[in-house]
N, C-alpha and C positions, 0 to 999 in steps of 0.2 A: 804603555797601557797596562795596568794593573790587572790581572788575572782574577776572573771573578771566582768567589769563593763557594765553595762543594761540599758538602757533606757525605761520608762513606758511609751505608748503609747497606745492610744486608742483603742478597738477591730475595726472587721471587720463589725460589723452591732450593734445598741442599740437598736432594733426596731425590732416587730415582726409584718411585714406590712399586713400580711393577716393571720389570726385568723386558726392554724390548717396547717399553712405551716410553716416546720422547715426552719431556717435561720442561716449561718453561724455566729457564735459570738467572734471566735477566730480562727485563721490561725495554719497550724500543726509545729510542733517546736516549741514552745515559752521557754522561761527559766521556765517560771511562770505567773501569774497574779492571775484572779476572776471577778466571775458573781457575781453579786447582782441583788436579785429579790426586787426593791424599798417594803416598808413598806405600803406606803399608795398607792390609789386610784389615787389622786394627781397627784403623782410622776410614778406609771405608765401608765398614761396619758388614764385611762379608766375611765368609770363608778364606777364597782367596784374591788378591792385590788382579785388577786387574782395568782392563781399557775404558776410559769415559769418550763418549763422544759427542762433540760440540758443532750446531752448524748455525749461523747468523742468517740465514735466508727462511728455512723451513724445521723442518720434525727431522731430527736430527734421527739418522740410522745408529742401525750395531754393527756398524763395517765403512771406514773409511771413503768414503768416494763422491765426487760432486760436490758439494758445497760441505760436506757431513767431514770432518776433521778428529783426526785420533790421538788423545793423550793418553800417554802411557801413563803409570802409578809416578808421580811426580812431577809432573808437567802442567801449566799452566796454560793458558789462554786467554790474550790479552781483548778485554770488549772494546768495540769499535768507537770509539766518540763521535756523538753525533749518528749513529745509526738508526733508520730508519725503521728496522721489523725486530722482533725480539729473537733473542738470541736461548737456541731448546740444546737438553742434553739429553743422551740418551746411555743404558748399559745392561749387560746381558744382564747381571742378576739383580732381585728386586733387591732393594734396601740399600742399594750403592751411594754413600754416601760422597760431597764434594765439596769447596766450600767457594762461596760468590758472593763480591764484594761490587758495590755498583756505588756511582759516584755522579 
């Protein structure tokens, strides 16, 4: 059976506009995609390189724990296929930038 065809498209948000407020990064349903927490400082648009965090259930925290998942500066996060609630991210400082690709 021939694998139905997807288009990759941008997430719902790149940007975590206020530092400690979770933010939608992906819509619920996707086939697939991925977060990337950028590597450098740079590239997420702060001072300095630091934790994104991702959780597929709810309002994603600033600390590891429960459903709430911790990238460090280069690590990704693969979205669920087929998940049913959207998928938020969250990080201390505002303007942390990340980049999400949904499919």
């Amino acid at each position: 059976m021939a694998a139905e065809p997807v288009t990759p498209v941008a997430g719902t948000n790149s940007v975590v506009a206020a530092g400690g407020t979770a933010v939608q990064a992906a819509p619920a349903a996707p086939n697939g995609g991925f977060i990337t927490n950028p590597a450098s400082a740079v590239d997420q648009g702060i001072a300095d390189a630091e934790t994104l965090y991702v959780d597929p259930v709810g309002a994603a925290d600033v600390q590891a724990n429960g459903t709430t998942f911790a990238l460090a500066p280069g690590q990704s996060w693969s979205l669920i296929p087929g998940q049913t609630t959207t998928t938020t991210v969250n990080a201390a400082s505002a303007g942390h930038k990340f980049s999400v690709v949904v499919y």
